[in-house]
C-alpha positions, 0 to 999 in steps of 0.5 A, a space after each residue: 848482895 854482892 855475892 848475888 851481883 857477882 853470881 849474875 855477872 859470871 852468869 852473864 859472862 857464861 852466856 855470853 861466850 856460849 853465844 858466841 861459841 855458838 855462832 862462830 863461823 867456821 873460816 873455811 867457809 869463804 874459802 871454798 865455793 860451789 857453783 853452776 853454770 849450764 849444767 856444770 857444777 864447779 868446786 874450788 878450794 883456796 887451800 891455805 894451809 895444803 891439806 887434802 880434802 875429801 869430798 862427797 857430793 849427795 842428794 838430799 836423801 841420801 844418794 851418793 853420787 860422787 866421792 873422791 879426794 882433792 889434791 894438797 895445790 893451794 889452789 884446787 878445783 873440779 867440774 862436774 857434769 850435771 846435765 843427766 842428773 836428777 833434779 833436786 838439791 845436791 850437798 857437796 860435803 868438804 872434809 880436810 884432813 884434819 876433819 874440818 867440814 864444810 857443806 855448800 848445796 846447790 839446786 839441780 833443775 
């Protein structure tokens, strides 16, 4: 019998972190930011730790629209003009050097 309690304990335990491996939030999320106003979209970047970062901006299918790279400033930000773009749902996909990703979207229209 406490062979058994001991199997289900660990059993326990090991679901337990898996869970919460799971559902850990990446931190860079509340660091960088994606917004519009009057057809002007706005990026920052708080860069805590002065990496670059590159950043793809793409429509829901697929469709590239911009790629480019952002400087290593602990502060950074972009605006981008999007009063002739299609209307629809844009992914703005953040990649730090040392490959932490962080996709923002944002709808157009």
């Amino acid at each position: 019998m406490k062979k058994v309690n001991l199997l289900c304990l660990g059993l326990v335990a090991l679901v337990q972190s898996t869970s919460f491996a799971h559902n850990a939030r990446n931190p860079l999320e509340d660091l960088i930011s994606v917004s519009e106003n009057a057809d002007m979209v706005r990026v920052s970047v708080l860069n805590q730790n002065m990496e670059s970062y590159a950043l793809t901006i793409y429509r829901i299918d697929g469709t590239i629209v911009y790629k480019g790279r952002l400087g290593k400033d602990m502060s950074l930000g972009k605006t981008f003009d999007f009063s002739n773009a299609v209307e629809g749902t844009y992914n703005f996909k953040f990649v730090s050097d040392n490959g932490n990703k962080v996709v923002k979207s944002i709808k157009i229209g």
